[in-house]
N, C-alpha and C positions, 0 to 999 in steps of 0.2 A: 688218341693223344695221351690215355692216362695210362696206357701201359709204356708208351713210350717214356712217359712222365716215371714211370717207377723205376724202367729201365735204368734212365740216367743218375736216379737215386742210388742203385746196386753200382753201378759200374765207379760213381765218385764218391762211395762213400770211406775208402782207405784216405781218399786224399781231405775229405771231411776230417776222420780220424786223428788226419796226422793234423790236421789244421790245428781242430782241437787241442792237441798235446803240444803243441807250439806254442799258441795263447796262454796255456795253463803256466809258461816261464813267468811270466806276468801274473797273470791274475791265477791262482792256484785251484781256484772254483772249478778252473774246466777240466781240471784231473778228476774228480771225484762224480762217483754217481754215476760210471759210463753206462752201467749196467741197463739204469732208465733209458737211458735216450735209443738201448737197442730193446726196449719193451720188454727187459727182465725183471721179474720180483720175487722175494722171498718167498719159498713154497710156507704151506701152512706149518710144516714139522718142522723150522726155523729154529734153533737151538735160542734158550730161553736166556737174556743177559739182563744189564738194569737199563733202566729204562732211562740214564741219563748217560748212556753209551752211543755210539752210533749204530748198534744192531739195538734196537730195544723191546722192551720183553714182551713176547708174545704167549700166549696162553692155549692150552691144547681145544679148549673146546672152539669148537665150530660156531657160534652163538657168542664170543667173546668181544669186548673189544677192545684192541689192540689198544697197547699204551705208547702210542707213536709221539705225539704232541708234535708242534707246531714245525720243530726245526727237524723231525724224524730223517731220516735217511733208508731205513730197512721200513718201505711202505708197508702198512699193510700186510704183515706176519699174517692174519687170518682176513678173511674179510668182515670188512664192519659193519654192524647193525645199522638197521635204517636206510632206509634213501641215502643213496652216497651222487651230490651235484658237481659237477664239474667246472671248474672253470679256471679259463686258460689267458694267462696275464705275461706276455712275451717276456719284458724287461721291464725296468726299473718305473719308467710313465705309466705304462698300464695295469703295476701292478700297485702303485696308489691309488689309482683311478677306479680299480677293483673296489678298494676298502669300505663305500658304502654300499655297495651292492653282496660282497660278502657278508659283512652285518647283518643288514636288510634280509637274505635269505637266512643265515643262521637262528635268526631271530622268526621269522616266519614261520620257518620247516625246522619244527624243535627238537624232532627225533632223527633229523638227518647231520649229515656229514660232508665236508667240501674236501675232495683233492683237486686241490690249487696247482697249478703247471706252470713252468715256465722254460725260454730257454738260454738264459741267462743268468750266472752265479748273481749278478748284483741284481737281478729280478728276484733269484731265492733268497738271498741277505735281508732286502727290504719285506717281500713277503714274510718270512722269519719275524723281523720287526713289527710289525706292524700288527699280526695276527698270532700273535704269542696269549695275549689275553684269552684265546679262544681254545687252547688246550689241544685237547686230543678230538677235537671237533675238525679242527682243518688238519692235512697231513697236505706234504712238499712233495711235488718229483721236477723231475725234468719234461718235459713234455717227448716223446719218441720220435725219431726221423721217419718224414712221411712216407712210408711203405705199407701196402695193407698188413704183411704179415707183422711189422712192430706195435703199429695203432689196434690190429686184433684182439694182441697179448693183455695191451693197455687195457681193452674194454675186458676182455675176460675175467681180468684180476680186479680191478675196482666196481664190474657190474653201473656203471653209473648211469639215472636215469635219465640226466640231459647234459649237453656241453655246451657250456655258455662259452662264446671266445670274444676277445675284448679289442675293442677298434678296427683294427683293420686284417686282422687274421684269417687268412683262408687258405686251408691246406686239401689239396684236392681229393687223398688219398684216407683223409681223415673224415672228411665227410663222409667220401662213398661209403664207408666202412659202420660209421654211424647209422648211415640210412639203412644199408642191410642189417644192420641189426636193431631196428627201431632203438634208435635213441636220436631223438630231437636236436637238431643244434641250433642253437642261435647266438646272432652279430650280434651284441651289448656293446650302447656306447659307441655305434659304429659311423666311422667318418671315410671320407673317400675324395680326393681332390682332384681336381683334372689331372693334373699330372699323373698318380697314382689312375685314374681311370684310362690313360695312354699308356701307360705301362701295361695294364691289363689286358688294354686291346691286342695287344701283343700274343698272346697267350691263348686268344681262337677261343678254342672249343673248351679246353682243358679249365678256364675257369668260370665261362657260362656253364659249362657241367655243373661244377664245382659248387655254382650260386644259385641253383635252381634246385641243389640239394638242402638249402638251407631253408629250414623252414618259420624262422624269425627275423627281422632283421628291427635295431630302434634304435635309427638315428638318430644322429646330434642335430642335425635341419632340415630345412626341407630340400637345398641344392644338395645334401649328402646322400637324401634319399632318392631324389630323380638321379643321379647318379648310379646308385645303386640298382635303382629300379631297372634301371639300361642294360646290365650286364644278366637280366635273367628272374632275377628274387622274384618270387608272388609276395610275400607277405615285409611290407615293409609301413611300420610306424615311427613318428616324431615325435621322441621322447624327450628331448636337450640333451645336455652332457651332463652324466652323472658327477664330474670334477666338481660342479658346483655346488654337491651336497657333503663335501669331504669334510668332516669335523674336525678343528686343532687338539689335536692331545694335550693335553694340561700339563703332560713331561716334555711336550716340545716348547712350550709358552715359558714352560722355567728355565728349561737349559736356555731359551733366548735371553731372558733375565739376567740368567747368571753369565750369560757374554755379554749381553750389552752393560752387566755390572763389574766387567774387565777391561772392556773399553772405554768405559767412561764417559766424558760428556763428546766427546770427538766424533763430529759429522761421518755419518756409514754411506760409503755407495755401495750398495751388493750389487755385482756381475754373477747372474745366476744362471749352472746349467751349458757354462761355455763350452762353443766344438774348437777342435782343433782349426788355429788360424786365426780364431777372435781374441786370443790371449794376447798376444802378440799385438796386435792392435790396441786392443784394452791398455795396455802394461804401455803402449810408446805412449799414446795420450793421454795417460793420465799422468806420468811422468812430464808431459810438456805446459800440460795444464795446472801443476802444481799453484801455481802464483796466482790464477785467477779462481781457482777452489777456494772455501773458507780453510782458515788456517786449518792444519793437523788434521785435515781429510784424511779418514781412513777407506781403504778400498779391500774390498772383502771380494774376491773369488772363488769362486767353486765350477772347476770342470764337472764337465758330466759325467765323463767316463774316470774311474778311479785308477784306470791304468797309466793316467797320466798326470798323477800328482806333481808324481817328482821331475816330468818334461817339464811341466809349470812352473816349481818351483823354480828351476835352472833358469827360465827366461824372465821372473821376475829380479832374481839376482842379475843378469845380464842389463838391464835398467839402472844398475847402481842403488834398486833400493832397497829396502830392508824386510826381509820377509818372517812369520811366525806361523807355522804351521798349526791347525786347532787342533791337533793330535797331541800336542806337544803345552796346551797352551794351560796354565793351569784357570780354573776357575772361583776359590776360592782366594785368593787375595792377589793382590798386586795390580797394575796394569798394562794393559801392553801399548809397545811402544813402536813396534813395526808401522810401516810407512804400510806396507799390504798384508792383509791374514790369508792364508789359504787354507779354504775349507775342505781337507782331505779327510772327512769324516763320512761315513754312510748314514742314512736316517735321520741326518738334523736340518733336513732345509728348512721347514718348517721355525725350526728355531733361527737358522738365518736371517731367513725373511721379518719373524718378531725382530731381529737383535738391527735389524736396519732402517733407515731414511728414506731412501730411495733406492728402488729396486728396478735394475736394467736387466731382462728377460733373456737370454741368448741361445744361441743359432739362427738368430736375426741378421747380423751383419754381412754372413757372407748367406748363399744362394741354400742355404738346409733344409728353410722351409721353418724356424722359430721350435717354440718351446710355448707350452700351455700357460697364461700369463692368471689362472685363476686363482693359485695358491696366495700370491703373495696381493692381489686385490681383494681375496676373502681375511687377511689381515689388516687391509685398510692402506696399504702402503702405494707411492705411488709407481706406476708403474711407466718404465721405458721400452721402448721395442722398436729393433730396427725394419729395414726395408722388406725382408726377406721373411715371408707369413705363412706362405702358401696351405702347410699344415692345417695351420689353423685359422683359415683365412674372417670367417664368420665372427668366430669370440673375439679375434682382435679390432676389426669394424667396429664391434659392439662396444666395445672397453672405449674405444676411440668416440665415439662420436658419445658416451657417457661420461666423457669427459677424466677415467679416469685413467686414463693410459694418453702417451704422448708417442709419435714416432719420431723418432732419428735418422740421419741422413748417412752416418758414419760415426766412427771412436771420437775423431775431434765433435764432433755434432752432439756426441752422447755425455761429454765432459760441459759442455756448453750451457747441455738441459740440467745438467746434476748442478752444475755449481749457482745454477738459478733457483735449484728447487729445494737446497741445501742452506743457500743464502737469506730465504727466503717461509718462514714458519708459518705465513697464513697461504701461503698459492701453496705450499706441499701439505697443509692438513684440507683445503678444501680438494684438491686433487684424491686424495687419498680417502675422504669419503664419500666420494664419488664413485671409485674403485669399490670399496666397500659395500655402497649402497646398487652398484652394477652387479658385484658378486649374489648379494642376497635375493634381487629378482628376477633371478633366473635358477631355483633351486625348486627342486621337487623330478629330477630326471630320475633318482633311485625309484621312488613310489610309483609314477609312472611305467617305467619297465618291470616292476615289481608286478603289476597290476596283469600284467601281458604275461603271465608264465605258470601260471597255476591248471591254464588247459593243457601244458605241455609235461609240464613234472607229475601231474596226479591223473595225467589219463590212465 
């Protein structure tokens, strides 16, 4: 099955290619860097530039290390000192969902080094963001299309001593390649929902191979890990979701400050994390709902994907209402006056979530399967979330019967709850430390998987 598996990797990968360079019309991210994704790297005689270039400077000696820093692009000029950890954070979710476990080990393993994978430009944006404080400690690629011969290159040039992958990642090719060449991988943070375990089923031999090569696994529950357990894994522990130990940046708390000191006293619904389909719903209801909102209701959205700012933006104006992009929005003086903000920024949900009221969760409404609702209950805010969980089926249960999360039935259903909990200062602060007080006990999933990995990285 895995050669056939590789096969169909060679045979479509022009059409990969070209896909690639399609997407890049939009998001410019997927032009750059092709090089990683077919497992090429700077040989060591890399011709030497500054180091705030995108070739940056490398050093002849062999023992050196590279002055790549956080946002590098030319990985890895020499190889770098120390245990070099891997770990691999698809897109944009799992690569905050990273950030306390990257800490966590940088902090552990003080002579080592993390290259961070992913394969998504707004996964390396946020990664970049996020782990810039940590220098020439972490370094960025793309993660390589699963073929043994690219995943080979990978392991050659960073030598890494374990590959940690985040949620729900399994690459069959990636493993096997691992295994032969002793390097450990382990599931972090790993979840698995029925659906996703049908999907799998699907796929035979080719990913009970796959899972039987893995020799970690710490899931978020215990239905994630009898799941898991099913498809092959020997080693699987119940660690929680490390989401729950994500710390607020102190620069996300103020950029919220300084928006919600732009907005002024005017009621916030954030719609956070929207897919395509829920705008559109979003935007008709709360345009209908106007009159039974507290006055001067602001509605703050933020799609998830950035390729769709400006689709957004088009259907908010198509509403007749009045739109101010945060790109655009100044923060030092004035106020704004737009009926909707649209948050076409990378890196500030965090500050969203501070700068709002009440915060409705999205890819809830229609059948996606939700969005992680822990960020903004680790801020105390309260939280909405429609029908559609599947994801995350577990944390949202939890939220729910904690009292600090409410479900909704639909857009007019979700206008219904805001303008009750908007209306309303003592049910949206008890709601909301409730959320709060659900976030905080359920914390300690880093130190746990923290705990589990020291037989693996220093055998």
């Amino acid at each position: 099955m895995r050669v056939l598996y590789s096969l169909m990797w060679w045979l479509a990968l022009p059409l990969v290619l070209t896909r690639l360079w399609l997407r890049g019309r939009k998001e410019p991210g997927y032009r750059q860097h092709w090089s990683e994704r077919l497992g090429f790297y700077p040989s060591a005689t890399a011709t030497p530039s500054s180091a705030a270039s995108t070739a940056p400077r490398a050093t002849a000696s062999a023992t050196a290390v590279p002055r790549t820093g956080a946002a590098s692009s030319a990985l890895g000029d020499v190889r770098p000192v120390g245990p070099v950890l891997w770990v691999h954070a698809v897109s944009v979710g799992e690569t905050r969902a990273a950030e306390p476990l990257v800490d966590a080990l940088l902090s552990e393993y003080p002579q080592s080094r993390i290259i961070l994978t992913h394969m998504t430009p707004t996964g390396r944006a946020t990664g970049k963001a996020l782990f810039a404080k940590h220098g020439e400690r972490l370094m960025q690629a793309y993660l390589p299309y699963d073929t043994g011969s690219m995943v080979s290159r990978f392991i050659r040039h960073f030598q890494p001593q374990v590959c940690i992958l985040m949620e729900t990642e399994v690459w069959p090719n990636l493993i096997a390649v691992c295994k032969a060449r002793n390097v450990p991988v382990v599931l972090a943070n790993a979840r698995l929902s029925e659906r996703s375990l049908r999907k799998a089923s699907r796929f035979g031999s080719l990913l009970t191979d796959a899972a039987r090569g893995i020799s970690l696994v710490a899931a978020q529950t215990e239905a994630d890990a009898q799941r898991i357990r099913s498809l092959g894994v020997q080693r699987v522990e119940i660690t929680g979701s490390i989401k729950f130990d994500v710390v607020v940046p102190d620069a996300a708390l103020a950029i919220g400050a300084a928006l919600r000191s732009a907005i002024g006293e005017r009621p916030v619904l954030l719609c956070a994390s929207t897919r395509e389909g829920e705008e559109e719903l979003i935007l008709s209801a709360f345009a209908a709902a106007r009159a039974t909102l507290p006055a001067n209701t602001l509605l703050l959205i933020v799609p998830r994907h950035p390729q769709r700012f400006d689709e957004v933006e088009k259907l908010i104006a198509a509403q007749g209402l009045v739109v101010e992009r945060r790109s655009k929005l100044a923060l030092d003086g004035g106020k704004l006056q737009a009926d909707v903000l649209l948050g076409d920024s990378m890196g500030e949900m965090f500050a969203y979530y501070a700068a709002c009221d009440v915060a409705f969760v999205g890819g809830s409404l229609m059948p996606l399967g939700g969005q992680n609702l822990i960020e903004p209950a680790a801020l105390g805010k309260p939280v909405l979330i429609g029908q559609h969980t599947f994801n995350f089926e577990l944390v949202t249960e939890d939220a729910l019967a904690a009292g600090g999360a409410q479900r909704i039935a639909d857009a007019a259903d979700l206008m219904t709850a805001a303008a009750h909990l908007l209306s309303d200062a003592s049910a949206r602060a008890t709601m909301g430390q409730n959320a709060l007080n659900f976030a905080n006990q359920h914390r300690g999933a880093t130190r746990r998987t923290l705990a589990l990995l020291p037989a693996l990285i220093e055998r």
